[in-house]
C-alpha positions in Angstrom: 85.5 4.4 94.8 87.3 7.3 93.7 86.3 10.8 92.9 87.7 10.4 89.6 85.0 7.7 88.8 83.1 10.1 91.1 83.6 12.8 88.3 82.8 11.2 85.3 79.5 8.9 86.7 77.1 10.1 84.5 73.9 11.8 86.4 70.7 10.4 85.5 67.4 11.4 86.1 64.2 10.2 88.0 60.8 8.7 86.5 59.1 11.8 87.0 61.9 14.3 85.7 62.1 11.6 82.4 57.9 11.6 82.5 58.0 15.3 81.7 60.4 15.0 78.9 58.5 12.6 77.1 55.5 14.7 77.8 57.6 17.7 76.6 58.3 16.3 73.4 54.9 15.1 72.6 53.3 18.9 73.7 54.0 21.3 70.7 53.0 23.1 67.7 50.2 20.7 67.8 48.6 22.2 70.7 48.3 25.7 69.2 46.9 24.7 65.5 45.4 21.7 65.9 41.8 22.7 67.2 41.6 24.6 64.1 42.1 21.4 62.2 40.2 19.3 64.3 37.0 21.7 64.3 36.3 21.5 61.0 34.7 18.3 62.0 33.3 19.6 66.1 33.4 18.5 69.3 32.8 14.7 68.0 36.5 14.8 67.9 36.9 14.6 71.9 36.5 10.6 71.2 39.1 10.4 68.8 41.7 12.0 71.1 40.7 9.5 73.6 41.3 6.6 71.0 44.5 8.6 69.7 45.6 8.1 73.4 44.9 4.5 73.7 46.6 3.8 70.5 49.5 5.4 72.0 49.5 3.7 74.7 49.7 0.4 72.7 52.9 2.2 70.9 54.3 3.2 74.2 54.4 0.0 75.7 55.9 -1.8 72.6 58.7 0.7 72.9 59.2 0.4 76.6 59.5 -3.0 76.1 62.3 -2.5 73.5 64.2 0.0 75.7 64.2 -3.1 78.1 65.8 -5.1 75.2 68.1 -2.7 74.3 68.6 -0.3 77.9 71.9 1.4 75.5 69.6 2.5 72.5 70.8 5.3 70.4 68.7 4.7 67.2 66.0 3.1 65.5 69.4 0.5 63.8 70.3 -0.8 67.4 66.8 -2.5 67.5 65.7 -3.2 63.8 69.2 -3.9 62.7 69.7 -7.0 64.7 66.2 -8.7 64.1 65.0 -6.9 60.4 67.9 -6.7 58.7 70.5 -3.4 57.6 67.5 -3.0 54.8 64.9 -2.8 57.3 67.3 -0.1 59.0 67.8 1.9 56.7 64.1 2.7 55.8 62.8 3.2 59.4 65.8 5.3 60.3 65.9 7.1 56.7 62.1 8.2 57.3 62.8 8.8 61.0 64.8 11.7 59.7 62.8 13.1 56.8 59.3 13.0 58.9 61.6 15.3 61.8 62.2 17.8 59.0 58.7 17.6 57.5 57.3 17.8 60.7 59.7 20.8 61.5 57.7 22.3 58.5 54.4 22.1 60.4 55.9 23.7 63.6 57.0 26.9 61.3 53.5 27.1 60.0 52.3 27.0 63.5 54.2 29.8 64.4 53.9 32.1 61.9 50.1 31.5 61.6 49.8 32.8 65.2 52.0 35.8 63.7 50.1 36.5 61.3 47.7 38.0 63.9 49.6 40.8 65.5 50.7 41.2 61.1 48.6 44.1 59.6 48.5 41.8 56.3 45.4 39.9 57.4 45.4 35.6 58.0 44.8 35.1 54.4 47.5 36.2 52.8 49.8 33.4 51.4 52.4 34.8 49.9 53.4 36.6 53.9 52.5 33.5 55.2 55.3 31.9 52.8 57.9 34.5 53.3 57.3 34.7 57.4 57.4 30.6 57.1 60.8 30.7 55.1 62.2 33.4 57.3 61.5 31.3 60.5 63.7 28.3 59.0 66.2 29.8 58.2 66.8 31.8 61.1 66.4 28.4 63.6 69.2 27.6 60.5 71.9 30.6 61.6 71.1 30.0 65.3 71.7 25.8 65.4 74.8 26.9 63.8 75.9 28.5 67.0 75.6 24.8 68.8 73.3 23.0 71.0 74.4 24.8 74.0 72.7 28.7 72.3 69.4 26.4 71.1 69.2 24.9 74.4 68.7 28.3 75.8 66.5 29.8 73.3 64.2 27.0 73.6 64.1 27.2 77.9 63.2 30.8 77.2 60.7 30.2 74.8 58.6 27.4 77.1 58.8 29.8 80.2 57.4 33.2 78.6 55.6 30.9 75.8 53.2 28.6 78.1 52.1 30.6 81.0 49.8 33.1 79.1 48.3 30.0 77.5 48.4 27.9 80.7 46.3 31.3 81.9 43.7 30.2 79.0 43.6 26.5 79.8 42.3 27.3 83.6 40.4 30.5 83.3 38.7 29.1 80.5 36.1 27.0 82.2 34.5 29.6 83.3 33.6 30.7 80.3 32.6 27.7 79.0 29.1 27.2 77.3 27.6 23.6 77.4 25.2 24.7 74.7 28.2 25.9 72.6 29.5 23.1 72.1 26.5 21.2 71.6 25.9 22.8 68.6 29.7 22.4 67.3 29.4 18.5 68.4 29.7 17.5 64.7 29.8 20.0 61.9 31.1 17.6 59.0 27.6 16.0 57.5 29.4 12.5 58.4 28.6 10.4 60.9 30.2 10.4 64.4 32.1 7.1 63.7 33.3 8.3 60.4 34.9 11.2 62.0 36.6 9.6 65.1 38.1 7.4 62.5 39.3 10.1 59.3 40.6 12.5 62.7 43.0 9.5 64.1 46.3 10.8 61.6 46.3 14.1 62.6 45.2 13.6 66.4 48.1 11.2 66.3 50.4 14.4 65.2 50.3 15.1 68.6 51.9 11.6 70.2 54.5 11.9 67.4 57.6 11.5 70.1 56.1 8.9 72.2 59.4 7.0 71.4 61.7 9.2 73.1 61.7 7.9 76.5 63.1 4.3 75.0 65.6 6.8 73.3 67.0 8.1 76.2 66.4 5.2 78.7 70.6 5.2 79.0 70.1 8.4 81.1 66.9 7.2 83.0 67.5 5.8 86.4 66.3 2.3 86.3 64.9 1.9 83.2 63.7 -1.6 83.3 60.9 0.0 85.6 60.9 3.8 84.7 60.7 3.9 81.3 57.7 2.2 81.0 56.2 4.9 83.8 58.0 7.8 81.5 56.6 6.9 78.2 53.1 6.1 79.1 52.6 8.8 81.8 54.0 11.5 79.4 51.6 9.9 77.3 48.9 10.2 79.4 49.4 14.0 80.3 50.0 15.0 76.6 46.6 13.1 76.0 45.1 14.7 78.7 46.2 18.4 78.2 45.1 18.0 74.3 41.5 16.4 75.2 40.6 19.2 77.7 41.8 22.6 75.7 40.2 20.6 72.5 36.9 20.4 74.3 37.5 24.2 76.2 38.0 25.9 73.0 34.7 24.0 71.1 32.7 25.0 74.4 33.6 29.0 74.2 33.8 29.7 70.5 31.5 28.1 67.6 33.7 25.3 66.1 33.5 26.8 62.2 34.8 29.9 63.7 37.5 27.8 65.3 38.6 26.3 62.1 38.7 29.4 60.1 41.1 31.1 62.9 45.3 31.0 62.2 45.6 31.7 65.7 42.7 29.7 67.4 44.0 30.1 70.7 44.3 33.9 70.2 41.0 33.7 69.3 39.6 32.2 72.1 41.6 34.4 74.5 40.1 37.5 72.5 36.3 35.9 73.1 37.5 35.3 76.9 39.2 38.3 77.9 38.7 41.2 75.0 40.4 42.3 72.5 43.4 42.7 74.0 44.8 39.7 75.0 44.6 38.7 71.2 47.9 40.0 70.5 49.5 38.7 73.7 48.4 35.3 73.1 48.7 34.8 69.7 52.7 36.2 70.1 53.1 33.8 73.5 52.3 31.1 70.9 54.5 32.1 68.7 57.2 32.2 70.6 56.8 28.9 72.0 56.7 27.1 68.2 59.6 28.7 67.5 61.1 27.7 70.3 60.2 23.8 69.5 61.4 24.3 66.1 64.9 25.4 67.1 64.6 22.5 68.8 63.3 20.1 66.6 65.9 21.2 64.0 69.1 20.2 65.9 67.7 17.0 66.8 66.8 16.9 63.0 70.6 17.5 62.4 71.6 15.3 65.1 69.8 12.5 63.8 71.3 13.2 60.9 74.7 12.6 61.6 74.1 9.2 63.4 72.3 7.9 60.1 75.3 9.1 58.4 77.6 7.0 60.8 75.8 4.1 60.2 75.7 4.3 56.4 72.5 5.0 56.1 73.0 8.9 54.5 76.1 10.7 52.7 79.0 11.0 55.0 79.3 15.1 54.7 75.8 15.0 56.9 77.9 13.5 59.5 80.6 16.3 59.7 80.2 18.9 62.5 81.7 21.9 63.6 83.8 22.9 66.3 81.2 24.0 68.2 79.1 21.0 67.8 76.7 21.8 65.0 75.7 19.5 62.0 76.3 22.0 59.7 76.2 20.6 56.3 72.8 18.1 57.2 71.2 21.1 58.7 71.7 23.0 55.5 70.6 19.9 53.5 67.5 20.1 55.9 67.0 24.2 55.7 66.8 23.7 52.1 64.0 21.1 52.2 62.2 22.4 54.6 62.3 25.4 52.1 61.1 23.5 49.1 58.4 21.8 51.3 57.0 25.2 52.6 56.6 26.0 49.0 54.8 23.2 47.6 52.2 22.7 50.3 51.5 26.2 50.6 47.7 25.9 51.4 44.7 29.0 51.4 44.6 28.6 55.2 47.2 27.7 57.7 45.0 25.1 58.9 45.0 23.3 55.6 48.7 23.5 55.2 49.2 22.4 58.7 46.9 19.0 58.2 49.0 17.9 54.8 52.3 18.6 56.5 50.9 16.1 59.6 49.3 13.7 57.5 52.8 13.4 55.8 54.7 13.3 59.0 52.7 10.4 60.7 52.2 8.0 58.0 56.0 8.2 57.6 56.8 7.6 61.0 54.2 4.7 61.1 57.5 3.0 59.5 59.4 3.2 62.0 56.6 2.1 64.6 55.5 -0.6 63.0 59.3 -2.0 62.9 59.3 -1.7 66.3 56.0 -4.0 66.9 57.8 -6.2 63.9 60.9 -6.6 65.8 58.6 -7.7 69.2 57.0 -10.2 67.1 60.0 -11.8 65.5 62.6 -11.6 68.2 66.9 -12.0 67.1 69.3 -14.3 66.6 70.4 -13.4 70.2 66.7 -12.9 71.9 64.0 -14.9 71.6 60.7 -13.6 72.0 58.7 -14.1 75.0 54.5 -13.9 74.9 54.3 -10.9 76.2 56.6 -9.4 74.0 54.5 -11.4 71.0 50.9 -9.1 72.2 52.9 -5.8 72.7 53.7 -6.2 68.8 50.9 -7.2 67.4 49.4 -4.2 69.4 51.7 -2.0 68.1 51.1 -3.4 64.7 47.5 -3.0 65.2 47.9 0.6 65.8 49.8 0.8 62.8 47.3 -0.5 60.7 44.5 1.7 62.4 46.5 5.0 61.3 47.2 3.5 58.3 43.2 3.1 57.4 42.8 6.7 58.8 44.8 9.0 56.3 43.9 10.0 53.2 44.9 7.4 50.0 46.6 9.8 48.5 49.3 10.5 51.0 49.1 6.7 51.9 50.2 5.7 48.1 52.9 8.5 47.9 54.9 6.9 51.0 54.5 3.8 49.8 55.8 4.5 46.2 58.7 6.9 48.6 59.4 3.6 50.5 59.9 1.2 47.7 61.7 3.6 45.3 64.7 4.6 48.9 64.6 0.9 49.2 65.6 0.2 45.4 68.4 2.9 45.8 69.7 1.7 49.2 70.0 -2.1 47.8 71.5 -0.8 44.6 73.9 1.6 46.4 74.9 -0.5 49.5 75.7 -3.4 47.2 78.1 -1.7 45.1 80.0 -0.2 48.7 80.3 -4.5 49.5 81.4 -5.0 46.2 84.0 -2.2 46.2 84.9 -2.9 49.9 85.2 -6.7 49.0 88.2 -5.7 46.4 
């Protein structure tokens, strides 16, 4: 062999380097806001984090088992396209994209809510909570328009000095841990337990949102026919794990309606722990680690962009990018949404904003999930499907159906009216491109 085929070999990474990334991706703004959502129901929701997890799981495995499939997959079209159909496509890979920017929107809330702390304006003040949310975006905006290369730095910076402070509250916490606190914040609701586990399974499941990413990037995993199975569902078993234990930390030190009233609840808990002054040093550690995940989040948001614009599937100007890499126009488009979106779910508390946004996000991507258990089920004109490959999708389909049932109607009938009305438009538009190609 060479060393010019030395040179360009790509390097690829081990099971537990690729584990850690998929863990990564899953471990976000969800960690930081979500035991204020979660507490407005108690303690009670331990059990749905461990059903959020096994439900995960289910998803996890389905995907693995495409990645096997399909050990060059770039997009959600390399696997639907083939088996579903370019309509089929188009909608999982069209809602891919807008639940990345949606969800982007409940990363900036994150952040800012934990802002809002050090702030003299006080947690309840919308209209800063709306102009610090706006500011974040577009500021992520002007720095993903440097390139990946300025993100990818920011974002390293933000993990390091945004995680160990918290990481500090994670293991010091126990000690300060009251059995009989969170006894009493077991279930605050007035519903039963089962009722709860069951309405908390959409916005647990914000947190496994990214469970998919170790089939995406199983080109770059060493032997991915047996790592990224190991990846996905260990990454999804330590993102599960982390969530379960601060969830049921945080219940145990601080009363759960004081929990859920908090913008900052690990802050909060930090403050009960430590005093007063380690409020300030969490809640801006947080911070920075949000907006760290939305720079993030926003170039793969353009990125993914530009690939659905290659394939047809959006305008062609989101697929231009600049000389330095960046999607510039899609990231605009997506600034500008985000913006609009920030606007009309502005809530009275950042926990209520944050739990529409996530609703939103994981109903939409149940699309794109449920294509994948779909695909499993139904095989290709190339692949027959083999029985194993038959349960993985109806387990992946089954998990569809249970998120489904779990979210609120209302949010349920607006993607379904969004889905049939970008599937109208696609079929018209697409048939007058044949038409016009076929002259």
């Amino acid at each position: 062999m060479s060393n010019a085929s030395i040179a360009v070999s790509p390097a690829k990474i081990g099971p537990l380097l690729a584990t850690f990334v998929v863990a990564n991706n899953m471990i976000g703004s969800g960690f930081f806001l979500l035991p204020a959502t979660l507490a407005k129901s108690g303690g009670v929701t331990a059990l749905a984090w461990l059903l959020g997890t096994a439900l995960a799981m289910m998803l996890g495995a389905a995907f693995s088992q495409l990645a096997r499939r399909h050990p060059n997959l770039e997009a959600q079209d390399d696997y639907i396209g083939p088996s579903l159909g370019r309509n089929a496509s188009f909608l999982a890979t069209f809602l891919y994209w807008v639940q990345s920017w949606i969800g982007n929107n409940a990363i900036a809330v994150a952040a800012f809510g934990y802002l809002m702390v050090i702030l003299p304006f006080g947690d309840d003040n919308s209209l800063v909570r709306l102009g610090g949310q706006l500011a974040l975006i577009w500021a992520m905006f002007a720095l993903n328009l440097l390139g990946p290369r300025p993100i990818a730095r920011f974002q390293s910076f933000c993990v390091v000095f945004g995680l160990l402070p918290v990481a500090v509250v994670l293991t010091a916490g126990w000690v300060h841990f009251d059995p009989q606190v969170y006894q009493l914040s077991w279930n605050v609701s007035g519903q039963s337990d089962a009722a709860v586990v069951f309405s908390s399974l959409a916005p647990v499941f914000w947190a496994f949102v990214g469970l998919e990413t170790g089939a995406m990037v199983a080109g770059v995993v060493r032997n991915p026919d047996r790592n990224v199975p190991i990846a996905t569902l260990g990454g999804i078993g330590i993102a599960g794990v982390v969530y379960l234990i601060s969830s049921v930390l945080m219940m145990g030190i601080v009363p759960a309606q004081q929990i859920a009233a908090s913008s900052a609840p690990f802050a909060l808990v930090a403050g009960q722990m430590f005093g007063a002054w380690a409020v300030p040093v969490i809640a801006l550690a947080a911070a920075l680690k949000a907006t760290g995940t939305l720079g993030g989040w926003m170039l793969v948001t353009g990125e993914s962009g530009a690939r659905a614009a290659q394939r047809g599937f959006l305008p062609a100007i989101f697929g231009r990018q600049s000389r330095n890499g960046a999607a510039t126009w899609g990231l605009f488009f997506v600034a500008l949404a985000m913006s609009a979106l920030t606007i009309a779910t502005l809530a009275p508390t950042v926990s209520g904003q944050f739990e529409v946004l996530i609703e939103m996000v994981v109903i939409l991507i149940v699309v794109t999930y449920g294509a994948a258990g779909l695909v499993l089920l139904k095989g290709s004109a190339a692949h027959r499907p083999t029985t194993r490959e038959r349960l993985l999708g109806l387990g992946a389909l089954f998990a569809c159906a249970l998120l489904l049932g779990s979210a609120s109607l209302k949010i349920v009938l607006g993607a379904v009216v969004l889905v049939l009305v970008l599937l109208f438009l696609f079929i018209a538009i697409d048939n007058k491109r044949s038409v016009a190609r076929s002259r």
